[in-house]
TIVO-369583 format. One record per residue (C-alpha): residue number from 1; chain; x negated, y negated, z negated. Coordinates in Angstrom, 2 decimals. Layout:
% TIVO-369583
<site NUM; A; <X; Y; Z>> ...
END
This chain:
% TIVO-369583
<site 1; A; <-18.14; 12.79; -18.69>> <site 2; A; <-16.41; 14.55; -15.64>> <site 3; A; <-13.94; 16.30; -17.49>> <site 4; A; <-12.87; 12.81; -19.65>> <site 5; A; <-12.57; 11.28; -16.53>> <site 6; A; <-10.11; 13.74; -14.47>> <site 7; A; <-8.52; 13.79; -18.52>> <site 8; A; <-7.86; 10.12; -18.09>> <site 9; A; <-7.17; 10.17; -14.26>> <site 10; A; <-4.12; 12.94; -14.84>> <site 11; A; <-2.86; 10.57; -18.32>> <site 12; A; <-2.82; 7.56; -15.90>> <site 13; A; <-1.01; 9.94; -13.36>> <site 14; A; <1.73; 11.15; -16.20>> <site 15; A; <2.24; 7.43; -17.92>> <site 16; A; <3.02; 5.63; -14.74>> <site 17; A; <5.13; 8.34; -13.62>> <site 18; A; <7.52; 8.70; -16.66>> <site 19; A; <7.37; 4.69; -16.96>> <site 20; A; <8.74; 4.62; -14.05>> <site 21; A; <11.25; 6.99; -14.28>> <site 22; A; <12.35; 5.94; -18.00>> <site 23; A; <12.84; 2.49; -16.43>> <site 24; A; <14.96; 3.34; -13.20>> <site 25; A; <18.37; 3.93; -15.34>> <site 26; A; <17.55; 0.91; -17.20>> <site 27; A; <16.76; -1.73; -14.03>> <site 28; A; <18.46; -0.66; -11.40>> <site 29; A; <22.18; -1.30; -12.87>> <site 30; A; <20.01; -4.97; -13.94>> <site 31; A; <19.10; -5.79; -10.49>> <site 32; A; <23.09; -5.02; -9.60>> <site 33; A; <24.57; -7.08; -11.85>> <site 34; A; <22.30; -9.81; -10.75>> <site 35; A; <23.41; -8.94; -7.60>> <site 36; A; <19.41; -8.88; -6.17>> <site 37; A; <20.72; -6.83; -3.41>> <site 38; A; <18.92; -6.26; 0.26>> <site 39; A; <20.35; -8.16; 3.19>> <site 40; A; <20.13; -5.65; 6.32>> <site 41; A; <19.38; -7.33; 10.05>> <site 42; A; <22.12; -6.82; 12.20>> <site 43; A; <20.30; -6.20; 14.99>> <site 44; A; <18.45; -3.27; 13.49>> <site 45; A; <20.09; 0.51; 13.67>> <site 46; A; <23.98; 0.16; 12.68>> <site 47; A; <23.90; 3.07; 10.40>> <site 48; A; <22.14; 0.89; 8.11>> <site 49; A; <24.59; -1.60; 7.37>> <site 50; A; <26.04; 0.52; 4.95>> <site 51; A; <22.61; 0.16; 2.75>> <site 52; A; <23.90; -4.09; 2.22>> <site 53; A; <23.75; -4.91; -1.33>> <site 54; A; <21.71; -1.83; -2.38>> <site 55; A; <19.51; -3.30; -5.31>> <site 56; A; <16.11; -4.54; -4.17>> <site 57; A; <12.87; -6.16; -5.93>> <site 58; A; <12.97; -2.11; -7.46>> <site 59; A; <8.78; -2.64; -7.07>> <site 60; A; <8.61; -3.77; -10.55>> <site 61; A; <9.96; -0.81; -11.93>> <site 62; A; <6.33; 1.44; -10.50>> <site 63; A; <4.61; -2.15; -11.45>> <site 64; A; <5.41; -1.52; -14.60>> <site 65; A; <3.84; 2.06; -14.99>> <site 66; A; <0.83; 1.13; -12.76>> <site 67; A; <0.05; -1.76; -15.72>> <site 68; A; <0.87; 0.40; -18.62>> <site 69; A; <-1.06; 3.17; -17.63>> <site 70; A; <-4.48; 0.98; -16.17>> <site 71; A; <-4.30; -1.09; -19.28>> <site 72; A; <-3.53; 1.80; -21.53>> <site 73; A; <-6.62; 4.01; -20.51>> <site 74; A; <-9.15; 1.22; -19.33>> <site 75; A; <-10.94; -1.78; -19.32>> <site 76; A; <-13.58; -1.51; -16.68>> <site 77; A; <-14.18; -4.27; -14.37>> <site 78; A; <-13.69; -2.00; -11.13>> <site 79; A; <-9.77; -1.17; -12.35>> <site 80; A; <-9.34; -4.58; -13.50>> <site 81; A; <-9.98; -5.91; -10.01>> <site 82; A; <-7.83; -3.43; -8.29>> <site 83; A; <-4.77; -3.90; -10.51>> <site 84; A; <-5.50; -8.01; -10.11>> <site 85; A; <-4.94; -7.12; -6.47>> <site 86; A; <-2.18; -4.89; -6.99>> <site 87; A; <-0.16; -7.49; -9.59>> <site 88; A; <-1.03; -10.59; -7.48>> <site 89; A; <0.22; -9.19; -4.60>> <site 90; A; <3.54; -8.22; -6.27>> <site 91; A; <3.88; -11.15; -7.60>> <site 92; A; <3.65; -13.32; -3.90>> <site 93; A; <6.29; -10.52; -2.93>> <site 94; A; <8.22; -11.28; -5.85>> <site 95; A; <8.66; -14.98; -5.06>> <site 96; A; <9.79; -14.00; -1.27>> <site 97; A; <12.24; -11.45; -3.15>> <site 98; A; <13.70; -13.80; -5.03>> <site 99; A; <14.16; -16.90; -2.59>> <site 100; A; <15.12; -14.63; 0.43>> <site 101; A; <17.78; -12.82; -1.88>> <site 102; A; <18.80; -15.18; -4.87>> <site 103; A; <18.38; -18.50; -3.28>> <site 104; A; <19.77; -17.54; 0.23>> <site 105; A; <16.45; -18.92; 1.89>> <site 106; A; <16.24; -16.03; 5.14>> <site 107; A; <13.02; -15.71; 5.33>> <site 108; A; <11.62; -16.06; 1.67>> <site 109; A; <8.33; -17.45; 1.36>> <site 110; A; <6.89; -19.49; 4.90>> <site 111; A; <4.74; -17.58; 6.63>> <site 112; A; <1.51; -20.10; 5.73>> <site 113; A; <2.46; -20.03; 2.08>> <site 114; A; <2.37; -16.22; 1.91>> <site 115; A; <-0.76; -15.68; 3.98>> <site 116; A; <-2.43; -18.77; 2.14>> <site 117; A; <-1.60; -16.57; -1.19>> <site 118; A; <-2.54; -13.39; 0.11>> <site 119; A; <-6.26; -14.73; 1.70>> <site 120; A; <-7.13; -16.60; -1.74>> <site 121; A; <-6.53; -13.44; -3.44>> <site 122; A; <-8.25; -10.93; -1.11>> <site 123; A; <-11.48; -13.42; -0.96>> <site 124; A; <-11.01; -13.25; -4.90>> <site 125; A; <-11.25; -9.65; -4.84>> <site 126; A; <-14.70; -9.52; -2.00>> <site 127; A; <-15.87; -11.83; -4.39>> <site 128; A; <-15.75; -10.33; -7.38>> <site 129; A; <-16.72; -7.15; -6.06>> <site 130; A; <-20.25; -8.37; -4.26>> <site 131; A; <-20.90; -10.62; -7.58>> <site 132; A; <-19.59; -8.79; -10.38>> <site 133; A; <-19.89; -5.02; -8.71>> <site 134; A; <-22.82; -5.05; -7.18>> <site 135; A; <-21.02; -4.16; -3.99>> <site 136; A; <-23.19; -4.19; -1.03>> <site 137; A; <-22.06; -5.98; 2.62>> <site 138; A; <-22.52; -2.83; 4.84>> <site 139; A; <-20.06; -0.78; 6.08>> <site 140; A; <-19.79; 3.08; 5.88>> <site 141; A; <-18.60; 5.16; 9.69>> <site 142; A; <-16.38; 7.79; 8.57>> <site 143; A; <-17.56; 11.15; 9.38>> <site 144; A; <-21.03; 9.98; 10.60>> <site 145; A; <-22.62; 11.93; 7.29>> <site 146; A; <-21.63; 15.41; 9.52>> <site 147; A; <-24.21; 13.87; 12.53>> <site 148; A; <-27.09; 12.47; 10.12>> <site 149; A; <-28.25; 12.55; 6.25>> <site 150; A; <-26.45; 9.73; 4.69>> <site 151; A; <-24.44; 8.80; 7.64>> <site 152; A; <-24.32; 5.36; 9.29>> <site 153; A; <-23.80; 1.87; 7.57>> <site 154; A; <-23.45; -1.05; 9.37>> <site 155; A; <-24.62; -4.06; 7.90>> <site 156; A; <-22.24; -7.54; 7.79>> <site 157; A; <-24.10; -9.79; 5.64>> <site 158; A; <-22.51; -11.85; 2.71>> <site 159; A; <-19.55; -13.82; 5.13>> <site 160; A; <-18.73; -11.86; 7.68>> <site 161; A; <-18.03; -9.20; 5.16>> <site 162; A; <-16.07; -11.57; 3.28>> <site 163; A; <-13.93; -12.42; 6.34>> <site 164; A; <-14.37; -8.75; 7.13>> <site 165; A; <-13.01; -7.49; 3.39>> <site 166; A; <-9.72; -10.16; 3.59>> <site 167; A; <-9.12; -8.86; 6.79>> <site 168; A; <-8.54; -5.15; 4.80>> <site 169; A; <-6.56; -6.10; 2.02>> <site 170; A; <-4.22; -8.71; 3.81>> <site 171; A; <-3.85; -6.05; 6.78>> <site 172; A; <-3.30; -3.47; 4.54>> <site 173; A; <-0.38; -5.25; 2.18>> <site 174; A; <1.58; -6.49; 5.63>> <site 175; A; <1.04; -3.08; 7.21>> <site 176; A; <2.75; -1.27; 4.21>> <site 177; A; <5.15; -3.86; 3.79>> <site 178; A; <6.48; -2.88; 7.44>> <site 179; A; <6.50; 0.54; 7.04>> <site 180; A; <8.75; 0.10; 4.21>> <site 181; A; <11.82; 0.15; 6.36>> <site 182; A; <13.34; 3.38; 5.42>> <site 183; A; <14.21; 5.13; 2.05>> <site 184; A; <11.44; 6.37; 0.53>> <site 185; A; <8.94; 5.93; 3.17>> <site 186; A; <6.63; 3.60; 2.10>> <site 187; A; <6.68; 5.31; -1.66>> <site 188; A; <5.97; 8.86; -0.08>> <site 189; A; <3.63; 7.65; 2.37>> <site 190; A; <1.64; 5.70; -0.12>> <site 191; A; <1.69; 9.04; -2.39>> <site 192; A; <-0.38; 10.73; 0.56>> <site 193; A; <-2.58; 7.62; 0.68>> <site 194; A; <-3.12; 6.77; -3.24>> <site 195; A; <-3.81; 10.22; -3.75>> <site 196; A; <-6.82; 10.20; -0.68>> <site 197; A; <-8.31; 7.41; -2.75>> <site 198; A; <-8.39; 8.60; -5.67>> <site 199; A; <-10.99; 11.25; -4.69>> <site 200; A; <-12.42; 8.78; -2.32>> <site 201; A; <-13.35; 6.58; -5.42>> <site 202; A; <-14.60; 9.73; -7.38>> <site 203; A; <-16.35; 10.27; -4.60>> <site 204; A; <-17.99; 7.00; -4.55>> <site 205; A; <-18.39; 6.71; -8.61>> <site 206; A; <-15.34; 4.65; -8.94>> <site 207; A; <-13.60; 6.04; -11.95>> <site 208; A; <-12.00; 3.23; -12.68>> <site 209; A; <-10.77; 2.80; -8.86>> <site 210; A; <-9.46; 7.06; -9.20>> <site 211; A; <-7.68; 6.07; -12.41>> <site 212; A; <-5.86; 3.00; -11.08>> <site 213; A; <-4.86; 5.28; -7.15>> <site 214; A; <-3.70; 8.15; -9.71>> <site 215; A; <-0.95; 5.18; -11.54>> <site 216; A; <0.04; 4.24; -7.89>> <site 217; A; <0.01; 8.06; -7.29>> <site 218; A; <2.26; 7.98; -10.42>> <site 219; A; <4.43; 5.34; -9.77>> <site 220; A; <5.25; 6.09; -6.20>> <site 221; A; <6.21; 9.86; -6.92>> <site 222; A; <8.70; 8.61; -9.77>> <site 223; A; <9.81; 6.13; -7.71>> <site 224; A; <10.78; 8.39; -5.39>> <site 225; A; <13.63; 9.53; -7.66>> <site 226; A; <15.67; 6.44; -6.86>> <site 227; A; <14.23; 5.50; -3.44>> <site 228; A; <14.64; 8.81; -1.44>> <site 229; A; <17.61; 8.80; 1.05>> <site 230; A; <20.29; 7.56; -0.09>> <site 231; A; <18.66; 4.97; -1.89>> <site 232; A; <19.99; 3.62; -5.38>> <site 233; A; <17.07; 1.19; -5.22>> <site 234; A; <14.62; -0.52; -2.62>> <site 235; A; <10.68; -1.60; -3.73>> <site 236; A; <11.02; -4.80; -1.67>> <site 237; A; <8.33; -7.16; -0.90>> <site 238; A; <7.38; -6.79; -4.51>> <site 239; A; <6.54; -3.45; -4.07>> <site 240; A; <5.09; -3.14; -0.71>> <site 241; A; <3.15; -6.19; -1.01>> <site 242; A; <1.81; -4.82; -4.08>> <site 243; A; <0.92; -1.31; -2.82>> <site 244; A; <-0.93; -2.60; 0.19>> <site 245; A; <-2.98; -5.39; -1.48>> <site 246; A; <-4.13; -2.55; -4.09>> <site 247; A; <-5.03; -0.36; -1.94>> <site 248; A; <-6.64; -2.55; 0.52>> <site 249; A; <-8.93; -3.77; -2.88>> <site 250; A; <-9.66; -0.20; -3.92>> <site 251; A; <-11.67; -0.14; -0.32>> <site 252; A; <-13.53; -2.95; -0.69>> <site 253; A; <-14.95; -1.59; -4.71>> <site 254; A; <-15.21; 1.56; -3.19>> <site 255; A; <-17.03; 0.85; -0.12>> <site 256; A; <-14.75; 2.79; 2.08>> <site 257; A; <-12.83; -0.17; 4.22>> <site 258; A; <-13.02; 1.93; 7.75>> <site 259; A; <-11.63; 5.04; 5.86>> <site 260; A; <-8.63; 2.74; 5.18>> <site 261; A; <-7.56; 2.99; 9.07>> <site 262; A; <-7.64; 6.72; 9.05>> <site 263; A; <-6.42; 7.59; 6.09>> <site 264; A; <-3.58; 4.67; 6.10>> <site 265; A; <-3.44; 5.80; 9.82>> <site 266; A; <0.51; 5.90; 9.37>> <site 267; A; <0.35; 2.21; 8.04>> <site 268; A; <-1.56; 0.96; 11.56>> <site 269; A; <0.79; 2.73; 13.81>> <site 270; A; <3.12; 0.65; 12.54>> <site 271; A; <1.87; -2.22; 12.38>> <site 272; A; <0.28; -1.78; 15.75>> <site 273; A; <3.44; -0.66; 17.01>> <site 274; A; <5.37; -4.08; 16.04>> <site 275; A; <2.33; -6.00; 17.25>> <site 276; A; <2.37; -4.32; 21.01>> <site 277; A; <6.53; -4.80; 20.73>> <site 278; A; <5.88; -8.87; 20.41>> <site 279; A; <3.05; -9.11; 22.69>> <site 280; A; <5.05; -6.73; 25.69>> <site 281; A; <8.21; -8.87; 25.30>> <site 282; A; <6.48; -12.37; 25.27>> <site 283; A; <4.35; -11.65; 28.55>> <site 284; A; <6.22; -8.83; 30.59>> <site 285; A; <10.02; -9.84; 29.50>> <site 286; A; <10.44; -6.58; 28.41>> <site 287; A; <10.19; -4.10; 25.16>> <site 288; A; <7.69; -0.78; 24.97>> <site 289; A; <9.74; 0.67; 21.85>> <site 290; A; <13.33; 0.64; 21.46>> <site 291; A; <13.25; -0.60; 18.28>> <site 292; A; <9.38; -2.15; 16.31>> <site 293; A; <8.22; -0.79; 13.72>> <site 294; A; <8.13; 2.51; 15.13>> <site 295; A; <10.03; 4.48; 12.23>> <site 296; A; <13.08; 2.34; 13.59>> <site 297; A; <12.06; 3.73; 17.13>> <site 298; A; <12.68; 7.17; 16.88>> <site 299; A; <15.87; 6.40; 14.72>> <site 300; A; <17.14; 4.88; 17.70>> <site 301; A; <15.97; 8.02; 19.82>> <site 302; A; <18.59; 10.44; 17.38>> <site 303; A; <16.35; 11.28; 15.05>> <site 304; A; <18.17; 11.68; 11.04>> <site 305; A; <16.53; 9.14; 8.77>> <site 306; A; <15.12; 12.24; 6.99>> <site 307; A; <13.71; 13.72; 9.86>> <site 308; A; <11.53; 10.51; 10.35>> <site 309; A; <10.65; 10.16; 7.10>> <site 310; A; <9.59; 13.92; 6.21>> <site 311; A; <7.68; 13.53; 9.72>> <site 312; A; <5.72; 10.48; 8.73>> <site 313; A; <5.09; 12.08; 5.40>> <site 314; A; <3.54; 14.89; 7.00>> <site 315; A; <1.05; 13.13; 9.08>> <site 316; A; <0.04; 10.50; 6.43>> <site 317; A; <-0.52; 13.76; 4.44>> <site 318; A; <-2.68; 15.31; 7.65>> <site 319; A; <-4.45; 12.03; 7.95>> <site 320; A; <-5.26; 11.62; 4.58>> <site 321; A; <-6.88; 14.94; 4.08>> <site 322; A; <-8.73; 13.86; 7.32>> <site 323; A; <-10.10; 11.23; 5.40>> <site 324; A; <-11.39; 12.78; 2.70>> <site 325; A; <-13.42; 15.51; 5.19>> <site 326; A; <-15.16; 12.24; 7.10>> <site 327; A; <-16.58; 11.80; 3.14>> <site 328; A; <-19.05; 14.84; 3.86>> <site 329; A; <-22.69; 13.43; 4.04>> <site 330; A; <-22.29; 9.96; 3.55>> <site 331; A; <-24.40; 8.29; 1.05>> <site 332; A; <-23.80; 4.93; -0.30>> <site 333; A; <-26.19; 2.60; -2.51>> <site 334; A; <-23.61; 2.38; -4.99>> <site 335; A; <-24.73; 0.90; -8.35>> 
END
């Protein structure tokens, strides 16, 4: 049974990956002629103005290889939910793709009709997962299995874990979604991540969960062909969105929301870091970074766009192997 599942995890792995390389040639010169290219803030770093008009709303080409590749291999309720997650979120960043770049509209979607979207499908996902899944309301404390047998759980209770579990997965899609600011960051990043949750979800008897990280895993890496500086292609909202709401679901059926912060440490330093930037200029006049999120920080400081990527890569990788250690001793009554 363990050897067909790592079989299927590495086929889900391989099919999203060439999907999503197959279909690069094939979309990218589509999304040009459609002329679904990124608009670029003036008042962010001036060396990227030269990425206006590079295609965006690339997400769907991974999208594609994530669905093939679940679909393909599975039909278990656990993947279903976390590709639900994955697809709905893409989809809400779809719509903001389009209006912000084919209808002219600045800022896409308004803020309440995005979140609105974003809660009903997160409390979808808790749902589903308590009802359908069996998934308990406590919480596991990374690395507390290392202090006692079984480690420490802390119980919610039915909702305040459901306001607890759309806290994850809306967190976690706007937390990727600003790290995507520079070429292939968010896809390597998320390669790091995906690939920590995978094992986490093995870890936790979550096959399905493994299979559907190893697609993202997948997807991402191919991705990367066309994303990594210079870009020929950006995932947009469609793909950040996407990547964030999937992985904040494959927490929740896995039972591993706090293992979320560590492992997508890279994710909360940025977000954190924009969140401090508006709260510092609002009540002291004045701005802590030069520049929020914090990739665009050191940018401004001199540092190559490579240089902050490959560094960010590096600790997400650091952080997610710290992730997976904090597993050690924790027991979970998974059913």
């Amino acid at each position: 049974m363990e050897q067909q599942a790592a079989g299927l995890i590495i086929k889900a792995l391989l099919i999203s990956f060439f999907t999503t390389l197959v279909l690069g040639p094939f979309t990218i010169p589509l999304l040009r002629r459609l002329k679904f290219g990124q608009n670029i803030r003036s008042d962010g770093p001036s060396r990227h103005m030269a990425k206006a008009g590079t295609p965006t709303m690339g997400g769907i080409i991974f999208l594609a290889g994530i669905l093939l590749a679940t679909l393909w291999l599975t039909r278990q309720m656990e993947a279903l939910i976390v590709l639900i997650a994955v697809m709905g979120f893409g989809l809400i960043g779809l719509l903001d793709d389009f209006l912000k770049v084919v209808l002219k509209r600045s800022l896409g979607l308004r803020a309440r009709e995005k979140l609105a979207g974003q809660i009903f499908l997160s409390g979808l996902v808790v749902a589903v997962s308590v009802t359908y899944l069996a998934r308990d309301t406590a919480v596991s404390i990374p690395f507390s299995g290392l202090a006692s047998a079984g480690g420490l759980h802390i119980e919610l209770g039915l909702w305040l874990y459901l306001a607890f579990g759309i806290l994850v997965i809306v967190g976690a899609a706007n937390a990727v979604n600003l790290t995507d600011g520079l070429d292939g960051l968010a896809a390597g990043v998320t390669t790091a991540v995906a690939s920590a949750f995978a094992v986490v979800a093995l870890v936790s008897g979550k096959p399905g969960v493994a299979l559907v990280m190893s697609a993202m895993v997948g997807g991402c890496f191919g991705f990367l062909f066309y994303n990594r500086h210079p870009a020929k292609v950006f995932m947009g909202d469609t793909g950040s969105l996407a990547l964030g709401g999937g992985l904040g679901a494959a927490a929740i059926v896995t039972g591993s929301e706090l293992f979320l912060l560590l492992i997508g440490g890279v994710y909360v330093i940025e977000a954190l870091s924009v969140i401090i930037q508006v709260i510092s200029f609002q009540v002291f006049g004045r701005r802590v970074f030069r520049m929020s999120p914090l990739h665009h920080h050191f940018e401004l400081g001199g540092w190559s766009e490579n240089k902050v990527v490959f560094t960010f890569w590096t600790v997400s990788a650091v952080l997610a192997l710290a992730g997976i250690y904090g597993l050690q001793g924790l027991g979970r009554p998974f059913s």
